[in-house]
N, C-alpha and C positions, 0 to 999 in steps of 0.2 A: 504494500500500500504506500505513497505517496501524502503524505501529511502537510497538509499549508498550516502554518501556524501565525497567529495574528493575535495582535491586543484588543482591538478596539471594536465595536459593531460599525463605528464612521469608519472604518478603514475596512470591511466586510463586506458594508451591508450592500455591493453590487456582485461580491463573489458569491454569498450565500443565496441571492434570488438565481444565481446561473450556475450551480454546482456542476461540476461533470461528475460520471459517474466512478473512475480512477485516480480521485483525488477527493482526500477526507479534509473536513475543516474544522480547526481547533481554536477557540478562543479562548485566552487566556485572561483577560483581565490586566490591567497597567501595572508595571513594577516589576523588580528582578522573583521577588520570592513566588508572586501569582503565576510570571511564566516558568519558573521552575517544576514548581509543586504543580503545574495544568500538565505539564509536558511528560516530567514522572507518571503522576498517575494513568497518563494516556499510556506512554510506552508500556507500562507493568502489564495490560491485559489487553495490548493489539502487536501484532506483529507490523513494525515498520520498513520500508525499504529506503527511506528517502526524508529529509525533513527540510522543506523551503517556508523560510521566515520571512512571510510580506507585510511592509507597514510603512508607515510614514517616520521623518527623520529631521533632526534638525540639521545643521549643518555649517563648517566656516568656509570662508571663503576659499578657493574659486568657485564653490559648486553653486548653484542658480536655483531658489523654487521650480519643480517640474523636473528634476535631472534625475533619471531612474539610475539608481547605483548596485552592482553586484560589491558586496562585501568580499576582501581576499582575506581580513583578517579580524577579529575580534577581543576586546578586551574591557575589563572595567576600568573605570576614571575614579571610581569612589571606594577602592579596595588599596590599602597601602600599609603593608610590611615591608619596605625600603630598609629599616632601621635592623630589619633581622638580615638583608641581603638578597633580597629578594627583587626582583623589577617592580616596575610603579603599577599595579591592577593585578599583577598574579600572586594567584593562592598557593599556597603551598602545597607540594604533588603535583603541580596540574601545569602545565605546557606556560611561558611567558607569555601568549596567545594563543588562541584560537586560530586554526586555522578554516577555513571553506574546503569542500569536495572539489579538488583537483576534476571529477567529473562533472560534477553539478554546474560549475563556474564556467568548465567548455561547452558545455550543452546549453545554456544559458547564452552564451555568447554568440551560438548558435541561432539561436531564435528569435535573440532582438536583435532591433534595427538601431537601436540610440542606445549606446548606456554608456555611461562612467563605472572607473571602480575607487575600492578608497576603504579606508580600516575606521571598522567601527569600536564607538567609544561607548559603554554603558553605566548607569547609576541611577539610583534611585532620586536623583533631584536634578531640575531641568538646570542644565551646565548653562552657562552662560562667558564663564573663560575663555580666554583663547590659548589655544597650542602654538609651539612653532611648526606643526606639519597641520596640512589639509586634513580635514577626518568629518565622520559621521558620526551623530551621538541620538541614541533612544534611551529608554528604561526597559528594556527584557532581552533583548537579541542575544549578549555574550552569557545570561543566565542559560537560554535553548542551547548555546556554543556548548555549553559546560555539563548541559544532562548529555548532549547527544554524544559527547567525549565521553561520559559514563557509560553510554549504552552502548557506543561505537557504531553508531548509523551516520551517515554521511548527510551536512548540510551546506546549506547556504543561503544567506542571508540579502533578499533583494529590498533597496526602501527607495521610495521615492521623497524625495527632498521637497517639506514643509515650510523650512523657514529657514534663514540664513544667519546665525550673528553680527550684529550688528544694523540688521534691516529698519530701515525706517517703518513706524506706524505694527510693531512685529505681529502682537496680537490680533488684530485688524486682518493682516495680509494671513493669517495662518487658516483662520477660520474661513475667508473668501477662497483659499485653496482648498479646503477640507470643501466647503460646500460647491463649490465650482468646478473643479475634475480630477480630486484624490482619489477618491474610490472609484471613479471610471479606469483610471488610467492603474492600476492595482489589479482590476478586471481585466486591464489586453493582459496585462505580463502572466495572470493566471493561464488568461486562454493560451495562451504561446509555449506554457512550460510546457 
């Protein structure tokens, strides 16, 4: 089975009226522990082949509102044992990032016509810092990163770009995208997988 995994019903509610019949849909609820704990209980009593994580994303500059991004790599912003020796976001045991399905990310590349790629940034509070590299930041993606590292099923994380740092009028423009063509444009890249 093929698992789309998502936060939000605004970011759904065009894939849920158009389901196909070879791909299941999970929603999780906002935040690292709801997409953990949704994504566990899923895998515990279904057999998975595949887990693509579609959603909306904030974003620093160069990326643009509307720029659909394939994830190569994933990590938390708000996880830091630096002080033990550790990198800035990794847990202990567990990979300095996340990486994406070497397949999933070819086959993906495959089927769109427009995309960016770029390393996603996760945490439970909406970042507003800047980095010195370009990046991608939600609240769940590097939590799915991290069960699907436990379960060892292969993912990859596509989001379309909500909001920009730094954008004028932010909250304004985030909603006008949400109501104006996020979840349409969530809908092709479903249909495409």
């Amino acid at each position: 089975m093929i698992l789309v995994v998502m936060a939000m019903n605004e970011e759904a509610k065009e894939i849920l009226e158009n389901q196909s019949s070879n791909k299941k849909v999970l929603l999780t609820g906002i935040g690292k522990v709801n997409a953990a704990s949704k994504l566990s209980a899923f895998l515990a009593t279904n057999q998975v082949d595949a887990i693509y994580n579609l959603g909306f994303a904030g974003a620093s500059k160069p990326y643009h509102v509307g720029d659909i991004v394939l994830i190569e790599k994933a990590r938390y912003h708000d996880f830091d044992l630096t002080l033990f020796g550790y990198q800035k976001g990794q847990v202990p045991g567990l990979p300095e990032a996340f990486e994406s399905s070497k397949e999933l990310l070819d086959h993906a590349k495959s089927v769109l016509t427009s995309f960016e790629t770029g390393q996603l940034f996760t945490g439970d509070y909406f970042m507003t810092e800047e980095k010195d590299e370009s990046f991608i930041v939600d609240m769940e993606g590097t939590a799915l990163y991290h069960v699907a590292h436990q379960y060892n099923i292969p993912i990859l994380s596509i989001k379309v770009i909500s909001d920009v740092m730094g954008m004028d009028d932010h909250f304004d423009s985030y909603k006008k995208f949400e109501r104006e063509f996020g979840a349409e444009t969530l809908l092709r890249i479903y249909q495409s997988l």
